[in-house]
MIDOSE-1310 file (N, C-alpha, C; in nm, 2 decimals, decimal comma, always signed):
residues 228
xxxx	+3,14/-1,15/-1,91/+3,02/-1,23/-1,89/+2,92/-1,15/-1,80; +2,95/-1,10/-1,67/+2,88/-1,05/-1,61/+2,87/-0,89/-1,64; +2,89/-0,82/-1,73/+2,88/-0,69/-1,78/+2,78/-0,68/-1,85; +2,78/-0,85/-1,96/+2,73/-0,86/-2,09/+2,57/-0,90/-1,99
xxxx	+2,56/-0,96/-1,87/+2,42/-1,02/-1,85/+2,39/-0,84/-1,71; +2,46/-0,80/-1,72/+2,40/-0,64/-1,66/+2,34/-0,55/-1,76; +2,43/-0,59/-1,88/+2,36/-0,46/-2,01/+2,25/-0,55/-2,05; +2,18/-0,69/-2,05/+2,05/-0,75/-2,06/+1,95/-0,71/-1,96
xxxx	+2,01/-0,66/-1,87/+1,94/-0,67/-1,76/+1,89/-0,55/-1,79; +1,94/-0,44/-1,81/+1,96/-0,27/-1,77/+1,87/-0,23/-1,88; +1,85/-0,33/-2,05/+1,77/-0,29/-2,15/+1,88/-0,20/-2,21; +1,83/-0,15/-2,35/+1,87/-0,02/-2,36/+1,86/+0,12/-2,35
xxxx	+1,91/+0,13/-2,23/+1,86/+0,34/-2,16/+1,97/+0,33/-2,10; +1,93/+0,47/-2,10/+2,07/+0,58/-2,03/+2,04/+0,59/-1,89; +1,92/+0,55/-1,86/+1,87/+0,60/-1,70/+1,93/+0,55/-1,59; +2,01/+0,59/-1,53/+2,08/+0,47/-1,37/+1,98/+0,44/-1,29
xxxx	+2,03/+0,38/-1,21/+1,89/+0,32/-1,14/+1,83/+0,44/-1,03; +1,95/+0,54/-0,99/+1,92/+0,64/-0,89/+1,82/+0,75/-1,00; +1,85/+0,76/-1,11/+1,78/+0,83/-1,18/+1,60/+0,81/-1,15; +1,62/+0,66/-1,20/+1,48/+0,55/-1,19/+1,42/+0,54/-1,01
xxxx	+1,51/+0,53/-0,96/+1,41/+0,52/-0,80/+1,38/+0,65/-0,75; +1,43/+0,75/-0,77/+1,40/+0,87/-0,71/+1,24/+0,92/-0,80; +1,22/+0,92/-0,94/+1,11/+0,96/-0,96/+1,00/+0,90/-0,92; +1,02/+0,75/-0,92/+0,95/+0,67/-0,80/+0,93/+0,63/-0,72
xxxx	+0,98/+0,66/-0,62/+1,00/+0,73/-0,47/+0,92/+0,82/-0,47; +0,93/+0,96/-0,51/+0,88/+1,07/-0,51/+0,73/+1,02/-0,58; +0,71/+1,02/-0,69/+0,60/+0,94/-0,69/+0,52/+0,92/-0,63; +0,56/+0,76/-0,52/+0,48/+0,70/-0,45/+0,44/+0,82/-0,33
xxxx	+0,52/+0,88/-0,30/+0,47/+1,00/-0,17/+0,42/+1,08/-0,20; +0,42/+1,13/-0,27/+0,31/+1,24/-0,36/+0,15/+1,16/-0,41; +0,18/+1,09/-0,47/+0,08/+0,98/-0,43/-0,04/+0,92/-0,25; +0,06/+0,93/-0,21/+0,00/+0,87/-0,02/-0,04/+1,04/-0,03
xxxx	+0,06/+1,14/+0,00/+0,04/+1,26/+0,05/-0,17/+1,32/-0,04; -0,14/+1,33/-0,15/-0,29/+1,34/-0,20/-0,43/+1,25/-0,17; -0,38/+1,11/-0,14/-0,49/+1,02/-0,14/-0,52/+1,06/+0,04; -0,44/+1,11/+0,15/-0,48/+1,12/+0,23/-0,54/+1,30/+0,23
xxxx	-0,48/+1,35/+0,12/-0,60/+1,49/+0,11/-0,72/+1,49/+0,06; -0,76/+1,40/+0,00/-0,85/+1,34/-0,06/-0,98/+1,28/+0,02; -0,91/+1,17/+0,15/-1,01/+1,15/+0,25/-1,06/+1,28/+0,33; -0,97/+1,37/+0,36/-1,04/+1,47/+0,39/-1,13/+1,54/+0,38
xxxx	-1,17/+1,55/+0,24/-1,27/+1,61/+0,17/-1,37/+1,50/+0,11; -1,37/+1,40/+0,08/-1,42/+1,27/+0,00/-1,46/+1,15/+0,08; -1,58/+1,11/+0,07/-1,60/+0,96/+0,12/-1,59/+0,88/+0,01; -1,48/+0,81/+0,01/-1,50/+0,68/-0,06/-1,46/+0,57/-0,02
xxxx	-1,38/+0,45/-0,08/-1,40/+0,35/-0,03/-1,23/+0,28/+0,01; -1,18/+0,21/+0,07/-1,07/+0,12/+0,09/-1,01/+0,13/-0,04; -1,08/+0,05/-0,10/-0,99/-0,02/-0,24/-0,94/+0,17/-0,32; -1,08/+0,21/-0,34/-1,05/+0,36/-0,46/-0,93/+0,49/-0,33
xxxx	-0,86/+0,43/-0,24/-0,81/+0,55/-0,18/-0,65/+0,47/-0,19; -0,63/+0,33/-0,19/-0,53/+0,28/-0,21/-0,47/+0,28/-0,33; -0,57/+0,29/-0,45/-0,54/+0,27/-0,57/-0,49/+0,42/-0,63; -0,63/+0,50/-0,56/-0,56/+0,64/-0,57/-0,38/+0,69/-0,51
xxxx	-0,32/+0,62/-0,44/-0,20/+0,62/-0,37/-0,09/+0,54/-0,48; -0,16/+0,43/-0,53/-0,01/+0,39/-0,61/-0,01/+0,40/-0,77; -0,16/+0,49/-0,78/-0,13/+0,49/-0,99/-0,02/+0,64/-0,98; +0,00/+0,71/-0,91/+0,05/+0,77/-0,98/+0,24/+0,73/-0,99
xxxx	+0,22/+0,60/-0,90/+0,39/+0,53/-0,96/+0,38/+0,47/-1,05; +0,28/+0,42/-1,07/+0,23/+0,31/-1,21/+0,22/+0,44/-1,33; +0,17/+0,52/-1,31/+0,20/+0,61/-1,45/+0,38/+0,69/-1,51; +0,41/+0,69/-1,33/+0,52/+0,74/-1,37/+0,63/+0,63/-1,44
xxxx	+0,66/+0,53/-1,39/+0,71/+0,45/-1,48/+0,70/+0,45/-1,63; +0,56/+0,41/-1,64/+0,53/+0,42/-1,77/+0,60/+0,53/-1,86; +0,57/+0,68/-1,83/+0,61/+0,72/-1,89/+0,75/+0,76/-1,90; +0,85/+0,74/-1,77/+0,96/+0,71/-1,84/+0,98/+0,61/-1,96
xxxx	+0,92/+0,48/-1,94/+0,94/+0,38/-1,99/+0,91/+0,40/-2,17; +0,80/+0,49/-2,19/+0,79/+0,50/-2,35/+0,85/+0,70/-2,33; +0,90/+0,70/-2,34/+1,00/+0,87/-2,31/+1,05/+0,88/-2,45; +1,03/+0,94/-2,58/+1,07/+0,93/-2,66/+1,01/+0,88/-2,79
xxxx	+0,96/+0,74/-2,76/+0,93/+0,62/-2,83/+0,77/+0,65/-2,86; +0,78/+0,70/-2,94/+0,66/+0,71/-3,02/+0,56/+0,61/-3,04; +0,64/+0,48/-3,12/+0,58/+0,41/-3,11/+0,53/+0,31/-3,05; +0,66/+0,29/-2,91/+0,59/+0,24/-2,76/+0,47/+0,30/-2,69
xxxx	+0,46/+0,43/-2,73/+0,35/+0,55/-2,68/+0,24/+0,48/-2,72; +0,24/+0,47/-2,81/+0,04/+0,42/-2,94/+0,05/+0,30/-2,89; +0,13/+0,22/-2,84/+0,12/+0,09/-2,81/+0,05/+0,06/-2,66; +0,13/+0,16/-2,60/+0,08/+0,13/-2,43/-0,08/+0,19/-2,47
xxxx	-0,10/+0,29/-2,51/-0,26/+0,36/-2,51/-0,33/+0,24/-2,58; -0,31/+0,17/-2,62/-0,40/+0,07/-2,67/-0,38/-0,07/-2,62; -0,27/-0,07/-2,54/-0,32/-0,16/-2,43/-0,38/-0,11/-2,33; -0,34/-0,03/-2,28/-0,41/+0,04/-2,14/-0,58/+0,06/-2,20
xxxx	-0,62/+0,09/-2,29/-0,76/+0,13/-2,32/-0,83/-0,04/-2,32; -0,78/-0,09/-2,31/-0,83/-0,27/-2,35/-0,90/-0,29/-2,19; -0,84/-0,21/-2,11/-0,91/-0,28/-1,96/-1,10/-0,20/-1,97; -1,14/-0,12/-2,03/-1,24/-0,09/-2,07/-1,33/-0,19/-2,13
xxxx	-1,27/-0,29/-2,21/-1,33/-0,43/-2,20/-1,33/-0,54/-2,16; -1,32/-0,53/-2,03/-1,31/-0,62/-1,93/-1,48/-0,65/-1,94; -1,53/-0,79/-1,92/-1,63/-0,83/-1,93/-1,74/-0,79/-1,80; -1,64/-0,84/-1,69/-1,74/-0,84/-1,57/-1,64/-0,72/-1,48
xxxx	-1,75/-0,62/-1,43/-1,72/-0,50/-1,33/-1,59/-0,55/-1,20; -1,54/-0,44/-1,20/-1,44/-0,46/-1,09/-1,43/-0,36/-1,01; -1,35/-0,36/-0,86/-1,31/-0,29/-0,78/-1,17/-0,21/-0,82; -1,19/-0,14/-0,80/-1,10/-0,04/-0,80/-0,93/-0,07/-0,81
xxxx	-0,95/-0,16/-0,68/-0,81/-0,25/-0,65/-0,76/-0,32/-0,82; -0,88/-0,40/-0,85/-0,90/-0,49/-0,94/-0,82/-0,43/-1,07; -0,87/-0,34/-1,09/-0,87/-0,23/-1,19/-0,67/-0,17/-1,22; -0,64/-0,11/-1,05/-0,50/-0,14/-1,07/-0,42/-0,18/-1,08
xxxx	-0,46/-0,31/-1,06/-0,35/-0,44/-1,06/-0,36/-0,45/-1,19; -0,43/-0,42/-1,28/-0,42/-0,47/-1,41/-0,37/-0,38/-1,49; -0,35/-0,22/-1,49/-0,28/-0,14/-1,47/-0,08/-0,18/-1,40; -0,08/-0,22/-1,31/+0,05/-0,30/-1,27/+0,13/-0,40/-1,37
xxxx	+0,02/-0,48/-1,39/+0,07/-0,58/-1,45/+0,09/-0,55/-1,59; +0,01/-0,47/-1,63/+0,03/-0,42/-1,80/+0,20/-0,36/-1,78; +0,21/-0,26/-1,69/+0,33/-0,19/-1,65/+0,44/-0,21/-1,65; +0,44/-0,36/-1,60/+0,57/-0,51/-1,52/+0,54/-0,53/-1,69
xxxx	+0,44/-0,58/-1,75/+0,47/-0,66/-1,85/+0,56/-0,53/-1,96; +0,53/-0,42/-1,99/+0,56/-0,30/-2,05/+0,73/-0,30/-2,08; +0,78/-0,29/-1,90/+0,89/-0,28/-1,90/+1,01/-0,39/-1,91; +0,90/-0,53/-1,96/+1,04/-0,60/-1,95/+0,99/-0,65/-2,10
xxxx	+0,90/-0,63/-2,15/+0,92/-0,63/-2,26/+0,99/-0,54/-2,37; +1,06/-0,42/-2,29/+1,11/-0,29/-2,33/+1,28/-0,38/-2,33; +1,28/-0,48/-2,24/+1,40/-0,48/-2,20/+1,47/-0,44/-2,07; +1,36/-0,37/-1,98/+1,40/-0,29/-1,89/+1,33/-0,41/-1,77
xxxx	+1,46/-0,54/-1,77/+1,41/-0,65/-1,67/+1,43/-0,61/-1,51; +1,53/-0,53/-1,48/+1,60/-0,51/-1,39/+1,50/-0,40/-1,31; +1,41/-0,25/-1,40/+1,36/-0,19/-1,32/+1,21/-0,25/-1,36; +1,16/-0,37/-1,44/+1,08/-0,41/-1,37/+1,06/-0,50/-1,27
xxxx	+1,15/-0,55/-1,21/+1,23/-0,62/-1,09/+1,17/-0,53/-0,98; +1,22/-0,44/-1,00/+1,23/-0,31/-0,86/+1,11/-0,27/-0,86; +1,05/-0,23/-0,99/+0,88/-0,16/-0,93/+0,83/-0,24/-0,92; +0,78/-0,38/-0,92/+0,72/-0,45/-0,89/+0,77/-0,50/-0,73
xxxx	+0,89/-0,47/-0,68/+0,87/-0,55/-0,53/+0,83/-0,34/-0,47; +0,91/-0,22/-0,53/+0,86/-0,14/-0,47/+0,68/-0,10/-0,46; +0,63/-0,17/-0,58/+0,45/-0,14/-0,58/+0,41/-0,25/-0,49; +0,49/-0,37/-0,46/+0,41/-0,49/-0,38/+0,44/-0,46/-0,23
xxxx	+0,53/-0,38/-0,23/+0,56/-0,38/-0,07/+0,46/-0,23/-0,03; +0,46/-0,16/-0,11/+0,37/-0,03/-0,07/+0,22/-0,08/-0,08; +0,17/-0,14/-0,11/+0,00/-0,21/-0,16/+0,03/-0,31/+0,00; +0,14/-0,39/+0,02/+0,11/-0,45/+0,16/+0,09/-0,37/+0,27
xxxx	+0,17/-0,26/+0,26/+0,25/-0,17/+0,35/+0,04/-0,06/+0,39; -0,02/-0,08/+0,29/-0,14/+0,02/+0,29/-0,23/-0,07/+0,34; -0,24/-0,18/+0,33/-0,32/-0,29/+0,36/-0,31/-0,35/+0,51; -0,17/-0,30/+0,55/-0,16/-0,35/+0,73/-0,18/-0,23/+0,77
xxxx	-0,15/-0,10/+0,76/-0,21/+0,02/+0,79/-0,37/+0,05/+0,83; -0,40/-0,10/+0,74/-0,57/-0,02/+0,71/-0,60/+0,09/+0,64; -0,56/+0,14/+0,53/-0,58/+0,26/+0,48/-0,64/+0,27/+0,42; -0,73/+0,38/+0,41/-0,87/+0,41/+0,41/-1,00/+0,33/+0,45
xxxx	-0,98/+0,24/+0,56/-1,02/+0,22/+0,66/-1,13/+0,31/+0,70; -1,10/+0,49/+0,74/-1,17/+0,51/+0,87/-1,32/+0,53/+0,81; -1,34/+0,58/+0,71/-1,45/+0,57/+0,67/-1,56/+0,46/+0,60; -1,45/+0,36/+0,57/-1,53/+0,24/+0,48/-1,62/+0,17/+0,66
xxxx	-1,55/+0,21/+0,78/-1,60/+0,12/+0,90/-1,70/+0,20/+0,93; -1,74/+0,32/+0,92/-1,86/+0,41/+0,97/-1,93/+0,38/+0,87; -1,92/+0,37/+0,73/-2,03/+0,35/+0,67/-2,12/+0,21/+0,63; -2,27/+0,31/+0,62/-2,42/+0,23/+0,60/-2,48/+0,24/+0,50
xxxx	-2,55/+0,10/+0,45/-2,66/+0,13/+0,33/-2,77/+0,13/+0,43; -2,85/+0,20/+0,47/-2,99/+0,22/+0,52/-3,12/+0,22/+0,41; -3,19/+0,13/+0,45/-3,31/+0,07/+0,35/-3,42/+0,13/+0,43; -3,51/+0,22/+0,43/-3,61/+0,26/+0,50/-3,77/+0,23/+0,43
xxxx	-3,88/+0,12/+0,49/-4,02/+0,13/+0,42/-4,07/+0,23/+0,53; -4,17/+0,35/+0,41/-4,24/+0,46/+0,46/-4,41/+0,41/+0,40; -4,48/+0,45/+0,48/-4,64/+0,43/+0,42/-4,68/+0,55/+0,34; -4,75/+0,55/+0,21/-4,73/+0,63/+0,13/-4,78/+0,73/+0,19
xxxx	-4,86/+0,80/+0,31/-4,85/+0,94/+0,32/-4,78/+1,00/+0,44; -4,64/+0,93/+0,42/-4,54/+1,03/+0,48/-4,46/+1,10/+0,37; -4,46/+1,20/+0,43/-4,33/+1,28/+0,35/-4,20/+1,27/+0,36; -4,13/+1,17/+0,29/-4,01/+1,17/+0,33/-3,86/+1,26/+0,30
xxxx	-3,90/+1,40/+0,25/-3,82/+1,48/+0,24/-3,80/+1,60/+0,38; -3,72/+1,54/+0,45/-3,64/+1,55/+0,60/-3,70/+1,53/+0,70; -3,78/+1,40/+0,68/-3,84/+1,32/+0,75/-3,75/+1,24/+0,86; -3,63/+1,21/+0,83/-3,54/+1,19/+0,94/-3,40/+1,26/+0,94
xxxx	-3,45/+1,41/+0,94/-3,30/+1,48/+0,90/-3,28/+1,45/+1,09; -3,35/+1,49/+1,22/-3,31/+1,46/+1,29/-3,24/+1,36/+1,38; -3,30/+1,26/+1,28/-3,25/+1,12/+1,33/-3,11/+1,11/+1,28; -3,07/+1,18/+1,16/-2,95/+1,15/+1,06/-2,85/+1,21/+1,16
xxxx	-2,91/+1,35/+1,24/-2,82/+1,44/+1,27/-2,77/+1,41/+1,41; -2,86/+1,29/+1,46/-2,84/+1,27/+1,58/-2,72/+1,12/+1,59; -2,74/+1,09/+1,48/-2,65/+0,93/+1,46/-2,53/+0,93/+1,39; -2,55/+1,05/+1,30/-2,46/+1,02/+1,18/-2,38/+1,13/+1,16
xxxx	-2,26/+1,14/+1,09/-2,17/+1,26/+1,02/-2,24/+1,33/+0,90; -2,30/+1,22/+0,82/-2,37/+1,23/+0,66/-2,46/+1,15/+0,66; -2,56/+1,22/+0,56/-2,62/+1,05/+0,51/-2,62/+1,17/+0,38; -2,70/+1,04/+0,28/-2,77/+1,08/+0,13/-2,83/+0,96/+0,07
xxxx	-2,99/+1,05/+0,04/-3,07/+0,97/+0,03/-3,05/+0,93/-0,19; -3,04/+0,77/-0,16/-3,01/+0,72/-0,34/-3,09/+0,69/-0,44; -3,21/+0,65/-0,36/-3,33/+0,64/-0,44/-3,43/+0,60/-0,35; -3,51/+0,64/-0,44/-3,70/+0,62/-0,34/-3,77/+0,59/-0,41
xxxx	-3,79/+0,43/-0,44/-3,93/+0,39/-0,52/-4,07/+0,34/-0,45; -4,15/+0,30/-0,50/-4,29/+0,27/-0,44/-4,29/+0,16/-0,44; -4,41/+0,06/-0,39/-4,38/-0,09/-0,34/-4,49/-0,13/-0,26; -4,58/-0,23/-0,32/-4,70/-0,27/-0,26/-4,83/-0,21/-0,35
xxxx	-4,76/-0,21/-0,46/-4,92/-0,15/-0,55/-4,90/+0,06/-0,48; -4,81/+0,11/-0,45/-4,82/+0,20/-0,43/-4,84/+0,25/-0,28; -4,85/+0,16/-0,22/-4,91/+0,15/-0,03/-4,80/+0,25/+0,04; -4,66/+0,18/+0,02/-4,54/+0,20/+0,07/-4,43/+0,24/+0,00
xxxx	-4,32/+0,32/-0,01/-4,24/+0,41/-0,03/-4,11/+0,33/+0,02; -4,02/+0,29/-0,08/-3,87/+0,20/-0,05/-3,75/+0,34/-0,02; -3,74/+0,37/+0,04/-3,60/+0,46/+0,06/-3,49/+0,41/+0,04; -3,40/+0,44/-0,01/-3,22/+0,41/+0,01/-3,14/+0,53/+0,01
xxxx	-3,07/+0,51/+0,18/-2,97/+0,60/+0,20/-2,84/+0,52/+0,19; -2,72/+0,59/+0,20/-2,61/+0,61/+0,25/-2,56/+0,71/+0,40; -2,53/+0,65/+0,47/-2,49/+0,73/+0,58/-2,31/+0,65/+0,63; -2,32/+0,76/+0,70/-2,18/+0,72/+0,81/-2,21/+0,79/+0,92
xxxx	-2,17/+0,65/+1,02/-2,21/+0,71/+1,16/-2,10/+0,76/+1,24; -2,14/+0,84/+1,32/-2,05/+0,87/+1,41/-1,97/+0,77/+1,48; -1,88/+0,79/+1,56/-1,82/+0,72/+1,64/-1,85/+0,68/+1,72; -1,94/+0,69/+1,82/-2,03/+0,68/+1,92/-2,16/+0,61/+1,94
xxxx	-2,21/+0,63/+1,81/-2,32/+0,55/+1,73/-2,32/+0,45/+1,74; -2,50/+0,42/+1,82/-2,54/+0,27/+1,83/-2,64/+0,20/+1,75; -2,65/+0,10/+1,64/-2,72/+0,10/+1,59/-2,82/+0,09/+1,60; -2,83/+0,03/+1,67/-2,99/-0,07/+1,77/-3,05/+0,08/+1,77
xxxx	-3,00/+0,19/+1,84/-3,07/+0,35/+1,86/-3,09/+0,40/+1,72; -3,00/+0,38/+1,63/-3,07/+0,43/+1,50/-3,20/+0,38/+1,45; -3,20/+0,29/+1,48/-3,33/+0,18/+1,37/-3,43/+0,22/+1,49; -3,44/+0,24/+1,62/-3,55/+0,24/+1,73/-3,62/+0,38/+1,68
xxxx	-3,48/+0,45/+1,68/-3,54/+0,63/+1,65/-3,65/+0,62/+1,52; -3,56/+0,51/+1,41/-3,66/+0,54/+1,30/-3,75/+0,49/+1,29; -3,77/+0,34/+1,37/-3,91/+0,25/+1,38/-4,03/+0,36/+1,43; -4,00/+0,47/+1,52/-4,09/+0,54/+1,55/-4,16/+0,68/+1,47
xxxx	-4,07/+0,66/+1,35/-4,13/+0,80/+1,26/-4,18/+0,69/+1,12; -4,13/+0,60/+1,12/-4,20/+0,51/+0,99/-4,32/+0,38/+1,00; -4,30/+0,42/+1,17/-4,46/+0,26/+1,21/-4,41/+0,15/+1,20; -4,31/+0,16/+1,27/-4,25/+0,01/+1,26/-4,26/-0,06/+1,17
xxxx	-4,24/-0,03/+1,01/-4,21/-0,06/+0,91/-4,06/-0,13/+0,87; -4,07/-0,21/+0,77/-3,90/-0,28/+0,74/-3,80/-0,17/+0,74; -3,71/-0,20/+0,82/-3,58/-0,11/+0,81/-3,49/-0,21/+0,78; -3,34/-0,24/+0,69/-3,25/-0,24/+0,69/-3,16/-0,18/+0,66
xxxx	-3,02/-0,22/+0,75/-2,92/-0,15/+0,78/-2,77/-0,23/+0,77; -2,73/-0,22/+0,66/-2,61/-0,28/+0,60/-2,47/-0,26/+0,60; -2,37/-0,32/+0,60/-2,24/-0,21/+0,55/-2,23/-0,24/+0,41; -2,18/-0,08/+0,37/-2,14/-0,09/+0,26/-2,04/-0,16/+0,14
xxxx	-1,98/-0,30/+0,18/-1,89/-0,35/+0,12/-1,96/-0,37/-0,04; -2,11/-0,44/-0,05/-2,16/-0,44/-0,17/-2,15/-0,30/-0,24; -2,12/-0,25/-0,22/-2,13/-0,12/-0,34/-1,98/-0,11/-0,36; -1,89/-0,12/-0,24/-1,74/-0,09/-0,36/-1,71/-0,21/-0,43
xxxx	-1,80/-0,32/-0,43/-1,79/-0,43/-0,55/-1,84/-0,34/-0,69; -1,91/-0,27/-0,70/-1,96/-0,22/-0,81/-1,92/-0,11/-0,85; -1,77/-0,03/-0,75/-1,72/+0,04/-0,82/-1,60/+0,03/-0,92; -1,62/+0,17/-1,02/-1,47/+0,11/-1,14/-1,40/+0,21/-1,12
């Protein structure tokens, strides 16, 4: 009885479970180890640095899981291509949970109940585990959408490179349209401030190069809503 509900459990593979946890183990750390190489060089956001840390255990599964199987292969690629039709835009997060869940659903519909059992508490405990860490944190908290109105005869190509260089690590400027029948000039940056950085002194510095024109100064959470 209890052999017969282990071999239901186990599916049919040859894989032991030390086989199965070690590639996903290794996996997951190879995974953290790149997403934190990544911040070094890359500003992006919370959700896209965490997600970057656990697809590549979500891929590895998978591809044990269709290893062979031809026709489990053509099957997963056309589920997996279906999140491309997702109606309304998502976060990144968003995006790998559905990825996850296709995964959990993959492998116990393979039969393989037992190691979707395990990657599902090892992907939930690592996704908690990134989330009390704060990870990728340090940059989503320095960064700013800065909204700057200019009167149309300023030049605003490095019109506040000094102000950027005195507040900020980066900025980059996203678009500049016109506004008021042409009177005034809309800016949008992106920046991240230093650590030390006061706002109140950012916006003063620039109230004085733009005429005390509208400035705002946002965090960026609206925009990793709109990334995929």
């Amino acid at each position: 009885m209890l052999k017969n509900i282990y071999n239901t459990l186990m599916g049919s593979t040859t894989i032991s479970i030390t086989s199965f946890l070690l590639p996903v183990l290794a996996s997951l750390l190879l995974g953290f180890l790149f997403a934190l190489l990544y911040m070094k060089s890359n500003r992006a956001s919370r959700s896209f640095i965490g997600t970057l840390a656990i697809l590549p255990t979500i891929v590895c599964v998978v591809i044990m899981a269709v290893n062979g199987n031809i026709g489990a292969g053509v099957a997963v690629a056309g589920a997996f291509s279906l999140v491309r039709f997702r109606s309304a835009p998502g976060t990144a997060t968003e995006i790998g949970s559905l990825f996850i869940a296709m995964t959990m659903g993959l492998l116990t519909g393979m039969g393989f109940i037992l190691y979707a059992a395990i990657f599902t508490v090892i992907v939930g405990v690592a996704m908690a585990l990134y989330t009390a860490m704060g990870f990728g944190d340090g940059y989503n908290d320095r960064r700013r959408t800065l909204r700057i109105t200019i009167p149309e005869n300023l030049d605003y190509t490095g019109a506040f490179d000094d102000v950027f260089e005195k507040h900020t690590t980066s900025h980059k400027l996203l678009s500049a349209k016109t506004a008021g029948m042409g009177s005034v000039f809309k800016l949008n940056y992106e920046i991240f401030l230093k650590e030390d950085a006061s706002e109140k002194a950012l916006i003063d510095d620039i109230r004085v190069k733009n005429g005390n024109l509208e400035i705002n100064l946002s965090t960026a959470v609206a925009k990793e809503a709109a990334e995929l």
